[in-house]
N, C-alpha and C positions, 0 to 999 in steps of 0.2 A: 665141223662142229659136233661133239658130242651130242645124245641123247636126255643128257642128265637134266632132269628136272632144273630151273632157274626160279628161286624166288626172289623177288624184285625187295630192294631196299626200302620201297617209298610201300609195301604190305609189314616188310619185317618192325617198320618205325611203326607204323599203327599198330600194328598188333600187340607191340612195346606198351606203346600209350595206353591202350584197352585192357592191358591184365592189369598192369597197375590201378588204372582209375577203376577196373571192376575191384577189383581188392582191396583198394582203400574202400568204396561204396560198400563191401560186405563187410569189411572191418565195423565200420560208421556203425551202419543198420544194424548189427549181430551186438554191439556193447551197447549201443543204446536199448535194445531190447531187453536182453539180461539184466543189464540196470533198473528197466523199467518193472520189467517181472519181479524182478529182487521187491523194491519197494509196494507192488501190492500183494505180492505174498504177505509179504511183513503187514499191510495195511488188513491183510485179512485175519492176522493170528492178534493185532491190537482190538480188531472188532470184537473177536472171541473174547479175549479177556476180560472186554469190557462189558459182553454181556455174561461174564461168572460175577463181575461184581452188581450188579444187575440183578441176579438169582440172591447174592445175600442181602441186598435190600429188601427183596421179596420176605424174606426168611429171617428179618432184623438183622443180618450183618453178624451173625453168632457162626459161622464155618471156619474153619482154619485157612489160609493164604491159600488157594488153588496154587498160586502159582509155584509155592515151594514144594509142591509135590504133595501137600496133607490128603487129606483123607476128607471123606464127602460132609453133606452141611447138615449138622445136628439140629434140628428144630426142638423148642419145648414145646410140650404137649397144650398148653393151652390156646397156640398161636393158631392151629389150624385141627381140623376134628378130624380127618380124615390124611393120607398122603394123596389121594385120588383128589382131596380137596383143593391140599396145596398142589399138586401137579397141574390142576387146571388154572391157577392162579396165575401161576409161574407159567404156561404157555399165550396165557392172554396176556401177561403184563410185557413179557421180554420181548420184543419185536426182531424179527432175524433180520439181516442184511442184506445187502443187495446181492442177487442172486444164492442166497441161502432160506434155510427152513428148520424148523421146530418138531419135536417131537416130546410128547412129555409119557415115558415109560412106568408102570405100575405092575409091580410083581412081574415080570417078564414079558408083559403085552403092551402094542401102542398103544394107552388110551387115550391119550390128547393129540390134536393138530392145532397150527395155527390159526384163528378163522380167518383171516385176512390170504387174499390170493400170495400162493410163493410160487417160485420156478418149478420146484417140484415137491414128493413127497416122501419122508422118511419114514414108511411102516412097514416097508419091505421085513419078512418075518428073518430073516439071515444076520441082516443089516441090526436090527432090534437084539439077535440073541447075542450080536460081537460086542455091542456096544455094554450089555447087561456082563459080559462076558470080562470084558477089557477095565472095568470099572469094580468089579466083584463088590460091588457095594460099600467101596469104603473108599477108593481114589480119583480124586478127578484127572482127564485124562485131556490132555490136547495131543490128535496127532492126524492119519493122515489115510483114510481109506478109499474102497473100488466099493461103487454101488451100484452095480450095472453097466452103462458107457460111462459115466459118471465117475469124473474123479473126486472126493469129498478132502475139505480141513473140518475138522470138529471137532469140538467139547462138551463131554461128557461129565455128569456133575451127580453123582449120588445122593440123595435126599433118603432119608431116615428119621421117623417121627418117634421122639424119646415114645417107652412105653406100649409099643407097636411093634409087633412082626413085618409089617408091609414095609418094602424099601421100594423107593421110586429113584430112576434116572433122566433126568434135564440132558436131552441131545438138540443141541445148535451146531449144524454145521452150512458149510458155504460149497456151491462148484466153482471149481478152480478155475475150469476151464469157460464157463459160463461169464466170470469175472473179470477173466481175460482177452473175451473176446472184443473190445472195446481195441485192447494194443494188439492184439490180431489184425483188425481192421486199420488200423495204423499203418501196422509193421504192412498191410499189401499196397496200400496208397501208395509208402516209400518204396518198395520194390518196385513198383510202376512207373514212379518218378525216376528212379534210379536208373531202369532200363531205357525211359526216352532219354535222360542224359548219357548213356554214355552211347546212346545211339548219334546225340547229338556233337557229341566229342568225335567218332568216329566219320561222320560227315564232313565235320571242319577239319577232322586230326586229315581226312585223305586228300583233301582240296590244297591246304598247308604245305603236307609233305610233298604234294606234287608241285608248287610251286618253287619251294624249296630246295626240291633234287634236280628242277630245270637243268642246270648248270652243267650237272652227272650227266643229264640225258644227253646235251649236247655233248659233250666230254665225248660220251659213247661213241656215238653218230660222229662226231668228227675223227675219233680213232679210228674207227671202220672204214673214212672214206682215205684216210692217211696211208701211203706207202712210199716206199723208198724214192722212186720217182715224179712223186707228185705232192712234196710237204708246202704248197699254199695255202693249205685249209686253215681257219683258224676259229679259234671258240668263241661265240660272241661272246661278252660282257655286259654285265648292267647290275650297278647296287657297288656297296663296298662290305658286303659281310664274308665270313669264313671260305662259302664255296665262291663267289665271285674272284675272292684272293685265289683258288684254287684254280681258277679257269685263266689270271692271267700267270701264275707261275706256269701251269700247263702251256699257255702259249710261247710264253719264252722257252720254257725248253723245245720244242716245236723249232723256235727260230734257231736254238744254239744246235737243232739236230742238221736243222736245214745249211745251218753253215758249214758244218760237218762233213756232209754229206758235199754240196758243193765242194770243198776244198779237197776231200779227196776224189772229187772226180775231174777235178784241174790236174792235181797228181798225176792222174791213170793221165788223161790227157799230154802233161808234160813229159812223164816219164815214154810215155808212146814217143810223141816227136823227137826227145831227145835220143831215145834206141834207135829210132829210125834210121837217121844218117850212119853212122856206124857198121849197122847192120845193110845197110845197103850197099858202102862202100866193099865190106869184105863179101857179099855178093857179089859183085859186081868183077872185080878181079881175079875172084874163083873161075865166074864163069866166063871169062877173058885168058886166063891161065893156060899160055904152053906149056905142059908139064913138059916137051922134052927140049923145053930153055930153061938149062940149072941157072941161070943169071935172073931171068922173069921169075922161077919158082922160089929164090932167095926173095927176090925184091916184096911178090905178095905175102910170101909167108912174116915178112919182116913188118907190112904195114896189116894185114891181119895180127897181129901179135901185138901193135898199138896200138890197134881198134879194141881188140876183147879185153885190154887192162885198162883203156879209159871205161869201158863200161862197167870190169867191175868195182873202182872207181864210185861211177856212178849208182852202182848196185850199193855201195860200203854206205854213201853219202846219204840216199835212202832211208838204209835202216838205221843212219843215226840222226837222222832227222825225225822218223817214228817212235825211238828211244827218248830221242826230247822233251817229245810232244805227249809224252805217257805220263800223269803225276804220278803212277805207284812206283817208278822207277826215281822217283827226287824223293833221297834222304839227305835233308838236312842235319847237322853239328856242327857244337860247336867249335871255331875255326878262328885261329893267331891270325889276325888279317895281314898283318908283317908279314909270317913266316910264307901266306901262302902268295905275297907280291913276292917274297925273295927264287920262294921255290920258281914260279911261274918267268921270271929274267933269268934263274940258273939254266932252262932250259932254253931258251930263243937267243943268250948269249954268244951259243957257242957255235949258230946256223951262218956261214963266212957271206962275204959280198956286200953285207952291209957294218953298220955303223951302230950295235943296241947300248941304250942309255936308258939308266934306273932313275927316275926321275924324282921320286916319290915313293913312301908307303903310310898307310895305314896302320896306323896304332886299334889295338883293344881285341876282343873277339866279340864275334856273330855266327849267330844259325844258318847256315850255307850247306848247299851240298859243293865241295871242298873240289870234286872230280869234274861234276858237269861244270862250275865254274871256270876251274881249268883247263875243260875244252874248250868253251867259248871262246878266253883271251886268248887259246895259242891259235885258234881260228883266225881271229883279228888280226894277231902279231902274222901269220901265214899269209892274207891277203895283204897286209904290207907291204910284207916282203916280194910277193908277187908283179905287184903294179910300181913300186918307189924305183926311181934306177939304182944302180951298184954304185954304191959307198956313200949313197947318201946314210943321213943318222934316223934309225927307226927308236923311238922313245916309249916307253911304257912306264905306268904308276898308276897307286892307288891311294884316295884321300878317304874320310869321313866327312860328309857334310848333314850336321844335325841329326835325322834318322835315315839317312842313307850311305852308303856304300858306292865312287865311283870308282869305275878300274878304267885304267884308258889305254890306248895304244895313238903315237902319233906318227905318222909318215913326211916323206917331203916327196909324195910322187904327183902324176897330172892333175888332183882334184879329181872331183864330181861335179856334175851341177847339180843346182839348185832341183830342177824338175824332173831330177833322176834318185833321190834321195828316198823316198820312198820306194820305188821301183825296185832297187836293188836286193831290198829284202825279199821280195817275190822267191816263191821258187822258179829257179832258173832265171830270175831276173839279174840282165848285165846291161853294164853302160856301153853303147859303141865306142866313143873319142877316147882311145887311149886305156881303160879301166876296164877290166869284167871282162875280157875276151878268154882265158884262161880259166881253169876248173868246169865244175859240174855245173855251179852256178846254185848252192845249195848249203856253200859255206856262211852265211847271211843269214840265211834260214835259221840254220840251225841255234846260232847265237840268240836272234830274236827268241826263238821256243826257250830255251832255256832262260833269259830272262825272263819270260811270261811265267815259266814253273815256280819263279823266285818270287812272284808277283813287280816285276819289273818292267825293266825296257831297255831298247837300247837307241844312244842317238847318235848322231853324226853330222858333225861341223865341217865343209869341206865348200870348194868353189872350183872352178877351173885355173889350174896355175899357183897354187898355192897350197899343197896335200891336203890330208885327212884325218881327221880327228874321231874316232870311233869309240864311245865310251858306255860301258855297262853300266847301269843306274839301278842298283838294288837295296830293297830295304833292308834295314837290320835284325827290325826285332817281327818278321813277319809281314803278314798281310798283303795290299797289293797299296802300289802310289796310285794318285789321280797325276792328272796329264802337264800339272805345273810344277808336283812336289820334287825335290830333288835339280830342280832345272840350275844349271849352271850357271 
C-alpha cells in the first residue's frame, strides 16, 4: 500500500455540504445587509432633506429648492435683526436625528449647538472651515465627510440676511456609522446564528454520511477480505436505496466471479485427469522400451504418436472451447438463414457411411454470428456421425419459430437417457452405454457456450433405442430466452 494520503468520501460529502451551506449563509447575510444599509442610508439623506425644509419654515419658506442645487436662503430684513439671531432660532427649532447633531455657523465660527444632548459635537474648527468652505455662501450642499473617527452625511444650508454682510451656515449632519450600529448588531446575532447552524449541518451532515456510505464500508472490508481462493464473503444488505442496489449488484458479481473461478478450476482439474492417462501411457512404454527390438520400437513409437495427436486434439478442443466462451470474439450479422442451412448440409453431405438428409430451412435473415453457428451445427452433425451406426439416415434443418431460430441435427444411433442429458454437456462429460465413449468429451461444450453467446441454448430429445435429437434454440432479433421461450 502506497504512502499517499486517503481522504475518505463520507469527509469529501461533508465538506461538499459545508462550502455550500457556508456560501449560501454569506450570500443570505451579505444581501441582506447591503440592502439593509442601502435603505438607511437612503433613510438618513430623506432626514436631511426634511430638515432643509424645516430651515425654510424657519425663514418663511422664501429659499430656492435645496434640493435642485439653488443657492442658500434669502431672508428679508424685517424677519430677524440679527443672522446670530436667526442662527440661534434655527438651531433651537430644527431638532437633529438620531444619532446626529447641529451646528449653527456665523461669519466663520460655531456659534450655536444644540441644547438638547446629541451623540456628538460639530465645532471642531477644520470641520467648521470645510463646511463654510463647501457652501461659499451661496449653495446648499448634501454630502458626505471624516470628522475625526467619525464618518458624517450632512447639510449645509447658507443663510444670508437681505442688507447685511454677515452670512451664517445651518450644518445638520448624522454618523453613519453610529446609525448603523443597530444592523451591525443584527448582522453579529446572524453570524452567530449562522455559525451554530452549519455547525449543526456538519454534526448531522457526518452522522448521515456515515450511515449512508455503511454499505462502501462494507464494500471495502468485504473486498479486502476477498481472494481468488476464498469468494464466500458477501456484503450484507439492508434498505432498497442507490447503495443497497450497489451492494447487491456487487454480490452477484462476487457470485458470477465465484462461478468463474470454480469452472475454471474444474478445467485445470479436467484437463489435468484427461492428460493424465495419455501421458502416462507414452511413459510407461518409454520406460518399458527395448530400443534394440526394431519391432517394440515401431510398435511404441506408433502408439506414442496416438497418444500426443489425441492430446493435441484435446489441446485444439480447449482453446475452442475458451474462444466460445469469450463474448468479444461473437460478431454478430446479418445472415440468409436459408443460405447458411444450405451452406451448413453442402458440408456434412459429402462425410460417406451415412445417410444426410436436408429436411428443412429457414426463411428471412437474423443477427448471428454466421462462423461460430457453424461450428456448433457441424459439432452436432460430428457427434452423429460418431455414435449413429453406418448407413443409418443423419437429418438436419432449420425452422423459424416466432422469435427464435431452431437448427437441428437428428440421428438414429443408441439414444441417451433421460438422467444423462444434462451430464453430457459437462466438460468431459460422456454417456457409458453405447454414446460419448469417443472424442475429448468437449464437443457439447462447446455448442452450449456458443448458444449462450447468442443468448440461447441448446436442447436434446433422445431415450435409449430410439436416437437423438440435438437442437440449437437461438433468438433472432437478440437478447437472451427464459427457459420456456422457444420450446418445441
Amino acid at each position: 500500500m502506497s504512502g499517499r494520503r486517503v481522504v475518505s468520501v463520507r469527509v469529501r460529502i461533508l465538506a461538499a455540504i459545508l462550502v455550500v451551506t457556508a456560501l449560501g449563509l454569506i450570500s443570505a447575510g451579505s444581501v441582506a445587509y447591503l440592502l439593509q444599509r442601502g435603505r438607511d442610508l437612503a433613510a438618513i439623506d430623506e432626514e436631511l432633506m426634511q430638515e432643509l425644509d424645516d430651515v425654510r419654515l424657519v425663514v418663511s419658506g422664501r429659499g430656492p429648492d435645496a434640493a435642485e442645487g439653488g443657492s442658500g436662503v434669502d431672508v428679508p430684513t424685517p424677519a430677524f435683526a440679527t443672522t446670530a439671531e436667526l442662527m440661534h432660532d434655527l438651531v433651537r427649532t430644527v431638532t437633529p436625528g438620531i444619532q446626529g447633531s447641529a451646528v449653527g455657523i456665523v461669519d466663520g465660527r460655531p456659534a450655536f449647538v444644540p441644547g438638547v444632548s446629541t451623540a456628538f459635537r460639530l465645532t471642531d474648527a477644520e470641520f467648521v472651515r470645510d463646511m463654510v468652505e463647501a457652501t461659499g455662501g451661496e449653495r446648499t450642499v448634501l454630502g458626505t465627510t471624516g470628522a475625526g473617527e467619525r464618518t458624517l452625511r450632512y447639510i449645509a444650508v447658507p443663510i444670508r440676511l437681505e442688507g447685511t454682510d454677515s452670512v451664517g451656515v445651518f450644518v445638520s449632519a448624522v454618523d453613519i456609522e453610529g446609525r448603523l450600529q443597530d444592523l451591525h448588531g443584527v448582522m453579529t446575532v446572524f453570524w452567530w446564528v449562522a455559525g451554530g447552524a452549519l455547525a449543526l449541518v456538519a454534526l448531522v451532515g457526518w452522522f448521515v454520511a456515515g450511515r449512508l456510505l455503511g454499505p462502501v464500508r462494507e464494500l471495502r472490508d468485504t473486498a479486502a477480505r476477498i481472494s481468488a481462493s476464498d469468494l464466500g464473503e458477501r456484503i450484507p444488505v439492508a434498505g432498497n436505496d442507490d447503495l443497497s442496489e450497489l451492494g447487491r449488484t456487487m454480490n452477484d458479481m462476487i457470485s458470477r466471479l465465484e462461478s468463474s473461478f470454480q469452472a475454471q478450476q474444474r478445467l485445470l482439474d479436467d484437463v489435468r485427469h484427461e492428460l493424465s492417462t495419455p501421458l502416462t501411457i507414452v511413459r510407461g512404454h518409454l520406460e518399458l522400451l527395448d530400443a534394440r527390438d526394431p519391432a517394440e520400437v515401431e510398435q511404441t513409437l506408433a502408439i506414442a504418436t496416438d497418444e500426443l495427436e489425441r492430446m493435441s486434439g484435446l489441446v485444439a478442443d480447449i482453446a475452442a472451447l475458451a474462444d466460445a466462451e469469450r463474448p468479444a470474439l461473437h460478431r454478430p450479422a446479418p445472415v440468409d438463414l436459408g443460405r447458411l442451412t444450405r451452406d451448413v448440409f453442402e458440408k456434412v453431405r459429402v462425410i460417406p457411411s451415412h445417410d444426410w438428409a436436408l429436411e428443412a430451412e429457414a426463411r428471412g435473415v437474423a443477427r448471428l454470428d454466421a462462423a461460430r453457428v457453424t461450428q456448433a451445427w457441424l459439432q452436432l452433425a460430428d457427434n452423429a456421425r460418431k455414435y449413429a451406426p453406418e448407413g443409418t439416415r443423419i437429418a438436419l434443418g432449420s425452422r423459424r419459430a416466432g422469435r427464435v431460430l431452431r437448427c437441428w441435427v437428428q440421428d438414429e444411433g443408441p439414444g441417451i437417457p433421460v438422467e444423462a442429458h444434462e451430464r453430457i454437456f459437462e466438460r468431459f462429460g460422456r454417456v457409458d452405454d453405447g454414446r460419448g465413449t469417443a472424442g475429448s468429451g468437449l464437443g457439447l461444450s462447446i455448442v452450449r457456450a456458443i448458444a449462450a453467446a447468442h443468448g440461447g441454448r441448446v436442447e436434446v430429445d433422445s431415450a435409449p433405442g430410439r436416437g437423438a435429437r440435438f437442437t440449437l434454440v437461438l433468438p433472432l432479433q437478440g437478447g437472451t430466452l427464459d427457459d420456456t421461450e422457444g420450446s418445441a
